[in-house]
C-alpha positions in Angstrom: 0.0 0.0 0.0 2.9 2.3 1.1 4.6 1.7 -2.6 1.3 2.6 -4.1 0.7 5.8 -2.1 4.8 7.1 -3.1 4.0 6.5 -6.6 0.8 8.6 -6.7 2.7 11.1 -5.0 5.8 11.1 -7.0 2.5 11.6 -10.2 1.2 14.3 -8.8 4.7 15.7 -8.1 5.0 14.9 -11.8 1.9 16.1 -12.8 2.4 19.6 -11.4 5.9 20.2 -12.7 4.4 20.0 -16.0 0.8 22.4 -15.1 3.3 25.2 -14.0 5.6 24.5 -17.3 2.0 25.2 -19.1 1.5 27.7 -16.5 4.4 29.6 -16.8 4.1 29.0 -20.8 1.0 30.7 -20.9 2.0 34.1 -18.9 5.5 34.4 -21.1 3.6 33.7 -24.5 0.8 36.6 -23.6 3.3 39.0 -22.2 5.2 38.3 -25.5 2.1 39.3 -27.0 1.0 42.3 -25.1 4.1 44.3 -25.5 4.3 44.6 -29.2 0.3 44.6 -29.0 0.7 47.7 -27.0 4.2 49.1 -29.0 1.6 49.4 -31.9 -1.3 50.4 -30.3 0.2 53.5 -28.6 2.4 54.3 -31.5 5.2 55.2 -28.9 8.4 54.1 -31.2 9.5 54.7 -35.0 8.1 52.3 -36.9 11.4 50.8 -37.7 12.1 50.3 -34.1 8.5 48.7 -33.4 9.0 46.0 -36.6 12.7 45.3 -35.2 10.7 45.0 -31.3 7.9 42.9 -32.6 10.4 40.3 -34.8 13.0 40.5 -32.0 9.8 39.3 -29.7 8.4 36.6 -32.4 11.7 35.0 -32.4 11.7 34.5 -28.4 8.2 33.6 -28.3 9.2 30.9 -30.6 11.8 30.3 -28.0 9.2 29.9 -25.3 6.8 27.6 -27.2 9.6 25.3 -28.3 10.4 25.5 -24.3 7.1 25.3 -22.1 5.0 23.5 -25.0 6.6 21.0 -27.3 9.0 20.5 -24.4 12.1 20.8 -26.6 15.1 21.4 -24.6 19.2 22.0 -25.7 20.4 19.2 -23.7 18.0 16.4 -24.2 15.8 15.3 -27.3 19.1 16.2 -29.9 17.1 14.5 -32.1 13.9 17.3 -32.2 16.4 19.9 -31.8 18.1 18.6 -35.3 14.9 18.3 -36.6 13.7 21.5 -35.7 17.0 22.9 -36.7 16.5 21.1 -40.7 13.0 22.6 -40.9 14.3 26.2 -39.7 16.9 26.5 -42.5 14.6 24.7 -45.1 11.9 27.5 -44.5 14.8 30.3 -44.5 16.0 29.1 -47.8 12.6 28.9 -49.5 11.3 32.3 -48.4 15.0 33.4 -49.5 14.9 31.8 -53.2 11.2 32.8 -53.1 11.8 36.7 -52.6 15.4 36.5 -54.8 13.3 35.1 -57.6 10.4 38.1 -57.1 13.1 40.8 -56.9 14.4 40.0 -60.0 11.4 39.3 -61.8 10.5 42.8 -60.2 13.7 44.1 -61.9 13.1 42.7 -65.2 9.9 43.7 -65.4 11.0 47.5 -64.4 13.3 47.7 -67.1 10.7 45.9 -69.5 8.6 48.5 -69.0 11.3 51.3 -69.4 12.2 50.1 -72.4 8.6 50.3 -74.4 8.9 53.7 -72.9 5.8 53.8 -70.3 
């Protein structure tokens, strides 16, 4: 009975690690949010300086859901990390070929329409 009791108790224990990882999850992700909610609402900064804050604050909310939700930490789970790491640089590399190929379509198209003199 004792061994049963321990293990319920080293559950719970278990259980509410991972309610405050949610907990403390949720409060980071909507204070993420707030701030460059607020940045934009009250105008306060250029708008250079609020699209640098609000990327700048994307990029560690990522941080926080990779963290507190999907449970992907640096030191264990090398295997999600990689993974994650593979997808990152196959999205950066296809909205980089994506906007090289549209700049220079947008080039050609300029001087396109240069040339018949519109």
């Amino acid at each position: 009975m004792s061994n049963n009791s321990t293990d319920q108790m080293k559950l719970s224990a278990e259980e509410h690690k991972d309610r405050m990882s949610y907990v403390w999850g949720l409060i980071a992700a909507l204070v993420l949010t707030v701030i460059p909610f607020g940045l934009v609402y009250f105008q306060s900064l250029s708008r250079t300086s609020t699209l640098v804050i609000i990327g700048v604050f994307a990029l560690i909310q990522m941080l926080v859901h990779f963290r507190y939700f999907l449970h992907v930490g640096w030191k264990q789970h090398r295997e999600d990390l990689l993974l994650l790491l593979f997808s990152g640089s196959l999205l950066f590399f296809l909205i980089a070929g994506t906007l090289w190929v549209m700049a220079n379509l947008a080039t050609r198209m300029m001087d396109m329409m240069s040339g018949m003199g519109m």
